[in-house]
Steps between C-alpha positions, in 0.01 A plus 500: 500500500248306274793494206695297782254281605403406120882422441536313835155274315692482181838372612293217729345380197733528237896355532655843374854298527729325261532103619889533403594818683218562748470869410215710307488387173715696222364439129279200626470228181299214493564161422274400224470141568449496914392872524782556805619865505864620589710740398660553168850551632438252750362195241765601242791452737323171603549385111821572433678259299228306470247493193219346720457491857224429745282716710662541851153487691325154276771418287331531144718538238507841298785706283552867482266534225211381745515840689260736466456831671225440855364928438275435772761411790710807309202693597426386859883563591503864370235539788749429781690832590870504393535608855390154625700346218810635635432505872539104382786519381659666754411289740677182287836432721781610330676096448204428352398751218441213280133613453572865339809318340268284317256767383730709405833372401441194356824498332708428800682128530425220723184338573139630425243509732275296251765286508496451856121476490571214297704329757309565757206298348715218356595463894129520617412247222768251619384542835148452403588134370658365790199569609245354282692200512486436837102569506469266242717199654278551810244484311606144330596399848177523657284329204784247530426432857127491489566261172715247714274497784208441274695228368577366836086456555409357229761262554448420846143492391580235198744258721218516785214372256754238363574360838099468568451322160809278603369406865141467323648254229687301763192495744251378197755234410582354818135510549438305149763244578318448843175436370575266255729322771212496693285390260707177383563420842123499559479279221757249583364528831134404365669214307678343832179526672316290212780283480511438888121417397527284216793308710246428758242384297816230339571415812186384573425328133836329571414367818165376414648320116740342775220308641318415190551149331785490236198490195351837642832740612533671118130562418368837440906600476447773750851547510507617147259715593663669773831527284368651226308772804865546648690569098211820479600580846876532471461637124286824685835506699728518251275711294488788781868447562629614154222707429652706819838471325446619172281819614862576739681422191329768287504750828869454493578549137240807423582657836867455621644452167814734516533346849660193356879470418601482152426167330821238511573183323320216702677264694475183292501301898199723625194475207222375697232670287215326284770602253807369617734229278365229781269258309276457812441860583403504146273226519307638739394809276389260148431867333846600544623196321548404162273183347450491145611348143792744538646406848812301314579836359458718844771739602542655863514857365483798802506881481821747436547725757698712307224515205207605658310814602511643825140539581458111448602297789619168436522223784814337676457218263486699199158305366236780576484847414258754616450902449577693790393788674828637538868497305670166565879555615657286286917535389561716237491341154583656158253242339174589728151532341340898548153364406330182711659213340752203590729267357589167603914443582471174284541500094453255217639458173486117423218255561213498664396682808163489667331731807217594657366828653185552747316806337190463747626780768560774205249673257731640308827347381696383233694114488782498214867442376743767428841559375755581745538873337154588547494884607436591895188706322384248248177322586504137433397404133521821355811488368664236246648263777195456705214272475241490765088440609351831721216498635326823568232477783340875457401352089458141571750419280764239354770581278769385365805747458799508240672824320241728631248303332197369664299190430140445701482131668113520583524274785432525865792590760720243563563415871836326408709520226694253361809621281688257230842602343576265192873667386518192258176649329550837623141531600377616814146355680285623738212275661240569740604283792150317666421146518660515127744676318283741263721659209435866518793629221794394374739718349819449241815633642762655227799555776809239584571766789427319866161550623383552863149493647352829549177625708332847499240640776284740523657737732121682642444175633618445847518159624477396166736216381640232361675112599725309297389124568748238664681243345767215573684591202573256232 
């Protein structure tokens, strides 16, 4: 009873049976490589025809030679009673004898049951994919949903903090525009009231010289007086009046920039700026205008659309450029600058040819002539068929700029500059514009190629520019 018991322990702890043909081992071997037992019959019918096979429980690869003899299952089966071992048998259904078959006539035809084994696993592995795959594409599908609502947020969150900095930008500029409404009116209004004041008091002055003798009426000339007290009056009027447009001017530009539409050709019938061809709109801005030794040599020269950067802004009468905050649209042109310069659409190659540029509103620029051919990426006067004066703010300093080679002026910044083209001579002049022409450098010119005026501006700079002064022509 205890020998029963002890083999009952033995079998529950030990596998006693072949993994190909489920029965008690017969000459167990062991595969050297994995250590999985089987038996010989059983693992040699498994490799025939084939010089290397795998194990049918992990799939390892071994060949016959990797077999070695597993004594110690050998042993352990010997234990079982050959009456159990054929009670087993016997109770095998006779269609199916394909476990004693496999023991012990392995020489039959057909299919193995290592073979089969084999199957059988290929299936389960197939089935296991499927199945992977599926875990993993849920897997994916669930990061990829709590990805896109993350995304969602933070872009709900990022549109919700741009519409607050847009309503805040609109309420602090409606509110700027207010208060300096408010405060020219309160000027003007301050001026009528001392007007009203100063009319009174020649009202009364009037009526009283009206009663005076002929030989008294004009002395003490109050009536100068007073007229010179009503000039300052309406000046501080005017003054607060375009000192309120040119702070909305600069709002507009710097703010709203890629609000405005593309820049177009003015309308010749239309130019009613300080800059326009009209010789009394001119007149009434002397700095715009040209007055010196020169002005029987003045051309009307304006800005190229088509050759100019598109972070400088030029206005509708093509006399002022500026840097801007933002990209100007301008049409697409083959010949357009990718650094911060300009060309003018006029060129000269006989004579003489005279202009003048306001450099006042800039710290940084360059004033020059250049061959039509200059490169989009060449910077004026560093190449053979560009002269120009620069004037660097940051260093304080004037140069003058031809072939890449550099000559120091010494001299203070020039609010205007003056520019003198002598083709005859083939010299080129530039002045320093004041109450006289000052010469600053003049240059010898070795091309017969037309030359056109040419600006540069220091593109960090906003609101920085520059303003070709008006002339009649010639």
């Amino acid at each position: 009873m205890a020998a029963a018991v002890d083999l009952e322990r033995l079998q529950a702890a030990v596998d006693l049976r072949c993994a190909c043909c489920l029965q008690y081992f017969t000459e167990p071997v062991r595969l050297t490589g994995c250590s999985h037992s089987f038996c010989r019959p059983c693992i040699v019918a498994y490799c025939t025809g084939r010089q290397r096979a795998g194990c049918p429980l992990c799939r390892e690869g071994f060949e016959l030679k990797d077999l070695r003899p597993n004594r110690e299952l050998a042993a352990l089966v010997s234990l079982i009673p050959q009456e159990e071992k054929e009670e087993e048998l016997e109770a095998q259904d006779e269609p199916n004898p394909s476990g004693a078959v496999a023991c012990n006539d392995r020489s039959s035809a057909g299919q193995g049951p290592g073979e089969k084994q084999e199957e059988i696993w290929n299936i389960s592995k197939q089935l296991e994919m499927p199945a992977e795959t599926i875990r993993l594409l849920r897997k994916d599908l669930g990061e990829a949903k709590e990805y896109a609502s993350r995304i969602k947020s933070q872009i709900t969150k990022d549109f919700c903090c741009m519409k607050e900095y847009v309503e805040r930008q609109e309420r602090n500029t409606l509110m700027f525009i207010e208060q300096e409404q408010k405060a020219a009116e309160q000027k003007i209004e301050e001026t009528i009231q001392q007007l009203c004041v100063e009319g009174n008091k020649l009202t009364g002055i009037k009526a009283q010289t009206s009663n005076l003798p002929e030989r008294h009426r004009y002395k003490g000339a109050p009536s100068t007086m007073n007229k010179i007290t009503l000039d300052e009056k309406l000046n501080v009027v005017k003054s607060a009046v375009e000192d309120l447009k040119r702070k909305l001017g600069i709002l507009l530009l710097e703010k709203y920039a890629r609000q405005f539409p593309p820049v177009q050709p003015p309308d010749l019938h239309q130019e009613t700026n300080v800059c326009s061809s009209s010789p009394g709109a001119a007149a009434k801005n002397p700095e715009t205008m040209i007055s010196s030794q020169f002005s029987q040599w003045a051309d009307d020269v304006t800005f190229d659309l088509t050759r100019v950067y598109e972070r400088l802004a030029i206005t509708a009468q093509k006399r002022k450029v500026m840097v801007s905050s933002y990209p100007t649209r301008y049409e697409p042109s083959p010949n357009r600058f990718c650094i911060s310069q300009v060309m003018c659409s006029q060129s000269f190659s006989t004579g003489c040819h005279y202009w003048e540029v306001i450099t006042k509103d800039s710290d940084g620029w360059a004033v020059g002539v250049a061959h039509e051919m200059i490169g989009k990426r060449d910077k004026l006067g560093r190449t053979e068929h560009s002269w120009c004066i620069e004037w660097l703010g940051s260093k304080e300093q004037l140069s003058a700029w031809h072939g890449d080679q550099e000559t120091l002026l010494h001299k203070d910044k020039p609010l205007k500059v003056g520019v003198f083209l002598e083709l005859q001579k083939k010299t080129v002049s530039f002045y320093s514009i004041t109450d006289k022409e000052m010469l600053l450098h003049t240059f010898e010119i070795n091309t017969s190629n037309p030359l056109y005026p040419a600006f540069w501006l220091y593109s960090l700079e906003i609101n920085g520019s520059l303003t070709i002064s008006h002339t009649n022509g010639r």
